[in-house]
Every structure is written in structure tokens, then in C-alpha cells.
C-alpha positions in Angstrom: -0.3 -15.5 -2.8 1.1 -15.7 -6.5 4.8 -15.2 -6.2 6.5 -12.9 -8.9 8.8 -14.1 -11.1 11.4 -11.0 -11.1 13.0 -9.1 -8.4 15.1 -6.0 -7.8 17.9 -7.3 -5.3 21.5 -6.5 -5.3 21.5 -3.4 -7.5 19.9 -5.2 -10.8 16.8 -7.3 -11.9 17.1 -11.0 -11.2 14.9 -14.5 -11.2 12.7 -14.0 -7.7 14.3 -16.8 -6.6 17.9 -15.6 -6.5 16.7 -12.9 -4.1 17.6 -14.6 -1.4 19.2 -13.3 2.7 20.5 -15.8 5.0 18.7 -16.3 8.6 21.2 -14.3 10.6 20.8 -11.2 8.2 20.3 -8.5 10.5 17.3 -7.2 9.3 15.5 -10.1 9.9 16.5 -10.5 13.5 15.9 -7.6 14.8 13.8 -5.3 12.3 16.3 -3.0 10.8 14.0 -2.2 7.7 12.1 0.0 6.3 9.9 -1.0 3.8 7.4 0.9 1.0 3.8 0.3 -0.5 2.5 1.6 -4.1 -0.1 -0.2 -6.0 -0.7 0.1 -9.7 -4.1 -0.3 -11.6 -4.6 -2.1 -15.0 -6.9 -0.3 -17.3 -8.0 -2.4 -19.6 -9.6 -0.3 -22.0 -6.1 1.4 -22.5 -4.4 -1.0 -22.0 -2.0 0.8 -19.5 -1.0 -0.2 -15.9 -0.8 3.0 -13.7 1.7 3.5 -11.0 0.0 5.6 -8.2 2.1 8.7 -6.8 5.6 6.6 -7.2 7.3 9.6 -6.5 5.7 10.6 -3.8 6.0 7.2 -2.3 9.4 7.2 -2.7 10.4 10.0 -1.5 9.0 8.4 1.8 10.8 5.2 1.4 14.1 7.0 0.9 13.1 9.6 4.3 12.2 6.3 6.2 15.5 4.7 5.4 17.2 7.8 6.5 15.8 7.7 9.9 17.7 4.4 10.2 21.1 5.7 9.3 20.7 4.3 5.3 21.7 6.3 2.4 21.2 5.6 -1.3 22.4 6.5 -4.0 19.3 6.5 -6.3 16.8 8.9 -6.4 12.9 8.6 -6.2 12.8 9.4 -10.1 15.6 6.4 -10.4 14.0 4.0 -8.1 10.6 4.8 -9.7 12.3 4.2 -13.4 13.3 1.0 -11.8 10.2 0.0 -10.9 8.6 0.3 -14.7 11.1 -1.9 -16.0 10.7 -4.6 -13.3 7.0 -4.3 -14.4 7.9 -4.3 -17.7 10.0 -7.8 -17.0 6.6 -8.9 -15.1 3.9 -7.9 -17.9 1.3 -7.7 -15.5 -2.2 -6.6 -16.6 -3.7 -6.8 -13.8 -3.8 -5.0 -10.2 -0.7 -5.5 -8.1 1.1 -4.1 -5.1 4.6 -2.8 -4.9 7.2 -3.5 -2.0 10.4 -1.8 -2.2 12.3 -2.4 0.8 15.5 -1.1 2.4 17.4 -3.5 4.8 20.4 -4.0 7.5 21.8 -7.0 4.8 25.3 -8.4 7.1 24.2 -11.4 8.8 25.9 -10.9 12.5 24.6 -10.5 16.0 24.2 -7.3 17.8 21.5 -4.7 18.2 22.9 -2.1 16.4 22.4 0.4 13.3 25.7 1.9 12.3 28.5 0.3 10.2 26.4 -2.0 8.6 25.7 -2.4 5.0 22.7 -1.8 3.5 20.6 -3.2 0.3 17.4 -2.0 -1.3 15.0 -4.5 -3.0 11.9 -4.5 -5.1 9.1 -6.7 -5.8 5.5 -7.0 -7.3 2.5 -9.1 -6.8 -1.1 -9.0 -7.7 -2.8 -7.7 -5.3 -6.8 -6.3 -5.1 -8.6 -5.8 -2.0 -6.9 -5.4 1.2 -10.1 -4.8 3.8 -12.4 -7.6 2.2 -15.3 -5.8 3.8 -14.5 -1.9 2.5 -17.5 -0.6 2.3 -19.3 -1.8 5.2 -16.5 -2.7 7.9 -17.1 -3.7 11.5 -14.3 -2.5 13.8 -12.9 -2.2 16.9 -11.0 -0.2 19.8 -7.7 -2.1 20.4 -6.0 -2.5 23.7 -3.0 -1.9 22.5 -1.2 1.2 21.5 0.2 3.0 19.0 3.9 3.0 18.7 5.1 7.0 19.6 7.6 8.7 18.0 10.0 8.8 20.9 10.1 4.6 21.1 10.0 3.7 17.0 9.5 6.5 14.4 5.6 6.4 13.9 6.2 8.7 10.3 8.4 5.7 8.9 7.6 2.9 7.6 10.5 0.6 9.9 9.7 -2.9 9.6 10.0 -3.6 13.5 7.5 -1.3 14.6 4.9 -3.1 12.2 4.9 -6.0 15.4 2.5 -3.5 16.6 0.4 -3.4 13.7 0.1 -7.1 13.8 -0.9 -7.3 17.4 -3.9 -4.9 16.3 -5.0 -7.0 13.0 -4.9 -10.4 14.3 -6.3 -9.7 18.0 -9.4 -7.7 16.1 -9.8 -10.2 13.7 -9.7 -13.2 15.7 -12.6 -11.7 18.1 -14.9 -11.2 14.4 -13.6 -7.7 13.7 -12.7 -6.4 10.3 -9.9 -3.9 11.6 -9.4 -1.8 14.6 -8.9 1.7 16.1 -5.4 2.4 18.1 -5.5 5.5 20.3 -2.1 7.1 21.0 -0.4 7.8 24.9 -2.7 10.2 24.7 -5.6 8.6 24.3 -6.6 10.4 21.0 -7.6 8.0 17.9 -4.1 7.3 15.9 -4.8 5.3 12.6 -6.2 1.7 12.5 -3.7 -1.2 12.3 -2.2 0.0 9.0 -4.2 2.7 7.5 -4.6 6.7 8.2 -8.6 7.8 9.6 -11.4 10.2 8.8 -14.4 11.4 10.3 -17.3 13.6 9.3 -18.7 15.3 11.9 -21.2 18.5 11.9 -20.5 18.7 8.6 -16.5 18.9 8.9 -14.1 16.3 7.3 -11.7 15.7 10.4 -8.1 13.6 10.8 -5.7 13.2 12.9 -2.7 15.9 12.7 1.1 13.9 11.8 1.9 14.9 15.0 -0.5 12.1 17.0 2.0 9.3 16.0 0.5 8.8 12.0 2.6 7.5 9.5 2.0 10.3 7.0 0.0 8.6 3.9 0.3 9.1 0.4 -3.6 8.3 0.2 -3.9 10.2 3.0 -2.7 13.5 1.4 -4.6 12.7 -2.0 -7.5 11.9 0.2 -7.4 15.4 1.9 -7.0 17.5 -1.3 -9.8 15.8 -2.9 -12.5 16.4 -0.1 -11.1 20.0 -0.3 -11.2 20.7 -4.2 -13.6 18.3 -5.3 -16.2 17.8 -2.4 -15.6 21.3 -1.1 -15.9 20.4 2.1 -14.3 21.9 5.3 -11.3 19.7 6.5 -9.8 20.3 9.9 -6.5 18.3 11.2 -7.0 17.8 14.9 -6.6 15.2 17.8 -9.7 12.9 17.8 -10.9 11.7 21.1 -12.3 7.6 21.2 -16.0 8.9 22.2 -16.3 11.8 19.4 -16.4 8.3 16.4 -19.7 7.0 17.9 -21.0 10.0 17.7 -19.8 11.1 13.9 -21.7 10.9 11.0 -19.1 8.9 8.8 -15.8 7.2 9.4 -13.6 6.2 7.0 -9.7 4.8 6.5 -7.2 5.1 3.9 -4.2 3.8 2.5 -2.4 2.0 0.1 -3.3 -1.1 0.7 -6.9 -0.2 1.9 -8.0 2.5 -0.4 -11.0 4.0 0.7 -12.3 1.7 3.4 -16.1 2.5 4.9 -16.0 1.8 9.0 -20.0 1.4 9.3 -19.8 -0.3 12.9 -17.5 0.2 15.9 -17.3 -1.8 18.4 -21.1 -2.6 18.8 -22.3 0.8 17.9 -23.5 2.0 14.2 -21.9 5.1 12.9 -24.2 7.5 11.3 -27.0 5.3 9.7 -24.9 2.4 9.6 -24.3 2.1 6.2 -21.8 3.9 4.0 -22.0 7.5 3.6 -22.6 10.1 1.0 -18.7 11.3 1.5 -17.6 7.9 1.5 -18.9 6.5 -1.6 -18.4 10.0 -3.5 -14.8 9.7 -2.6 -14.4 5.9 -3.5 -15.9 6.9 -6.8 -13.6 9.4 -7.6 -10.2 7.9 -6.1 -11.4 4.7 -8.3 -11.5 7.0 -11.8 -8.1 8.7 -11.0 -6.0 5.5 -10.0 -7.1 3.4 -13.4 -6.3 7.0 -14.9 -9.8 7.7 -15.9 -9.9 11.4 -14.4 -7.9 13.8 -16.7 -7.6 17.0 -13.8 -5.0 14.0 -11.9 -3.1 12.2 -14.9 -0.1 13.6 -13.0 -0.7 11.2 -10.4 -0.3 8.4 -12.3 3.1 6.6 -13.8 2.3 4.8 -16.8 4.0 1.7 -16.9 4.1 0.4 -20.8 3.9 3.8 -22.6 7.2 5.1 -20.5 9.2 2.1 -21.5 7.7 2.1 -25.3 8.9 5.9 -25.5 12.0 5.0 -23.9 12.8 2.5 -26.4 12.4 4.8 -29.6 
């Protein structure tokens, strides 16, 4: 991975390598974090680098620090105004991938989340495809579970609870699997490792409700309006039982990191024709022209990196 030369850490922009915690920092030891995602896309032709939804994103990064007793002073209009000029310091022009990240920062023993301080950093790196295989990927059920809400909060992103996420990557990926499926203590389908799900079925765009232990996606949301107002297509939160995705017509997964991924196998079982659907690749399309900020109806989507600090400065 190419290291970034800047960071956000300790309340201003700094060299990435004074942005530094000491082993016993709490966080570290025992997970007390919660941590963002946001990519931005270079478009070359305007030579602009658009922020997806940073707002939006945010606003989650600031509810998932709350749920582990943090408070901050900035706001997700602040935090995102911080984030241009780190870019800005950067000069990327090209893809990358954005990690704020709220942590537990004494260094001391004891399992614990009150009377602690807390410190909020930011950092960039290029960054293009997550799921190497996104439009044709091969994937399985896991064995393990997906974290509930009464154990870890499964609508934050806390660092800790992502132990659970790796267990599902590495096992899958190790046996020759792209990803894989986690089902809840229910038993209904959850999200993959780190991304939210879709199904078409008869027709009818289905996912998960927040309520089945999903961490509740920015690309998720976008994901669901779009299939609504540009696909017109009927779109139905419910619980999804394991059996009901061999028998759908398409299944896809999406998130910031993924995008639009295209699940064409799972397990040893094709799904629909075996080959990325009609839905799929309309929706890749169109997600694709609205993050380099090529679709005018969703400019508002998009936080333009160099313009914002040009206009700034006159």
C-alpha cells in the first residue's frame, strides 16, 4: 500500500509520520474505535476529485462514536471541510479511500469506556478496487456469525467488532472464495464480510431491513433510491432466508469499499445465469457516472475537492 504523506491527528494537519499512538493506547488493546470509510473519484477530464456523500458519511462516524461514549466538537460539515484540505495537502489525482477514525487515545490497562480521552484522526490513500473479482464473484456461506446488536453495535462502525469481519474474509478466501455470506442468530442473510446485500427475485429488488444486524450503508441508501427512481423497480426491505439466494435471479453487494459488486456463484451453485445481471450492470453503470460526477440529477452527492478550496481562497 502507498502510504500518505499528511495526516489529521491531534486536532491539525501533520507529516504522516508524526501520527503516531504508543502500544498500550487503549484503542489498540482492546478495540475502543470507531472508524469511517468515503472514497473519492478523480475525473480527469475536469480535473476534479469528488468526495462521495462526506456528509452523510460523517454523520455516521460521529453516531458511531457516540455509541462508545465520544463526543466532538466538530461537525460533519467541519470534519468534511477538513478532509478537502488534507486532500488539498495530498494533491491526489487519482482514486483514494478515506479513514477518519475516532479512538480511546490514554495508554493504560482496563476494559473500560468512560473517563478516557478521546482523539479523532484522518487519513488518505489511493485506493481502486476492493473485490478484485466485482463483476463475477464466487462466494460463500460462512460459519460464523454476524455480530448482534445486543453483543457489539452492528449499525456502527467500532473497530472491535470488525474481528468478526476478518474471520469471514480470510476463512472464505483461504478455501478459494471471493467473499462470503453471514446469516444473523436468526439465521436470515446479514451482509457479507464488510458490505450491505441485494437480491432480485420475481422481479423485486430485496435487502435486508437495519434491523437484521446491518451496518446501515451510505452505498446502501444511494443504492436503494437509485433502483427506485432510476430502474423503477419495486424494492422491498425484508429478512432473507440462506435458501431464497440460490434460488434468485441476481445478487449483488455494496459498499464503500466494494461499490457494486456482482455475486454470480455461491457456494457451488450459479445464481441466475451465472453471469452478471441486467440490474447489476445497469446499476454499476450509473453509480460509476455519478461518483466521477458525470450525472448532473446527483452533483449533490458529490464534494468537490479542488474547486471548494480555490473558491475558498478568493
Amino acid at each position: 500500500m502507498e502510504f500518505p504523506k499528511f495526516a489529521y491527528f491531534g486536532g491539525k494537519i501533520v507529516p504522516y509520520s508524526e501520527a503516531k499512538v504508543g502500544v498500550l493506547t487503549h484503542a489498540l488493546n482492546y478495540g475502543t474505535a470507531a472508524f469511517g470509510g468515503m472514497r473519492a473519484y478523480w475525473n480527469a477530464e475536469q480535473e476534479e476529485l469528488n468526495i462521495f456523500r462526506p456528509i452523510d458519511h460523517y454523520r455516521r462516524f460521529l453516531s458511531s462514536s457516540r455509541l462508545l461514549m465520544m463526543e466532538f466538537d466538530q461537525t460533519p460539515e467541519e470534519l468534511t471541510q477538513v478532509t478537502i484540505e488534507l486532500l488539498h495537502a495530498e494533491g491526489y489525482r487519482r482514486n483514494i479511500y478515506i479513514r477518519p477514525l475516532a479512538f480511546k487515545a490514554d495508554e493504560s490497562i482496563g476494559v473500560k469506556l468512560h473517563d478516557l480521552r478521546d482523539e479523532l484522526s484522518i487519513v488518505a490513500v489511493p485506493f481502486e478496487r476492493y473485490v478484485t473479482n466485482d463483476t463475477n464473484a464466487h462466494v460463500t456461506f460462512s460459519s460464523w456469525r454476524r455480530v448482534d446488536d445486543n453483543m457489539i453495535p452492528a449499525r456502527g462502525k467500532i473497530s472491535g467488532s470488525y474481528a468478526n469481519s476478518a474471520f469471514v474474509k480470510s476463512d472464505a478466501v483461504l478455501a478459494g472464495f471471493d467473499e462470503a455470506l453471514v446469516l444473523n442468530q436468526d439465521g436470515h442473510v446479514s451482509e457479507g464480510s464488510a458490505m450491505n446485500i441485494f437480491m432480485l427475485r420475481d422481479g423485486v429488488v430485496v435487502t435486508p431491513p437495519i434491523t437484521d444486524n446491518i451496518l446501515e450503508g451510505i452505498t446502501r441508501r444511494s443504492v436503494m433510491e437509485l433502483i427506485s427512481k432510476e430502474l423503477g423497480l419495486t424494492l422491498v426491505e425484508r429478512p432473507i432466508d440462506r435458501t431464497e439466494v440460490y434460488l434468485c435471479d441476481e445478487f449483488f453487494m455494496t459498499g464503500t469499499a466494494a461499490q457494486i459488486t456482482a455475486v454470480t456463484r455461491v457456494d457451488y451453485r450459479p445464481i441466475g445465469t451465472g453471469v452478471m445481471g441486467p440490474i447489476a450492470t445497469q446499476l454499476r453503470r450509473i453509480f460509476e457516472d455519478i461518483v466521477y460526477g458525470r450525472h448532473p440529477k446527483y452533483r449533490h452527492w458529490n464534494t468537490p475537492v479542488y474547486a471548494r478550496v480555490a473558491d475558498k481562497a478568493l
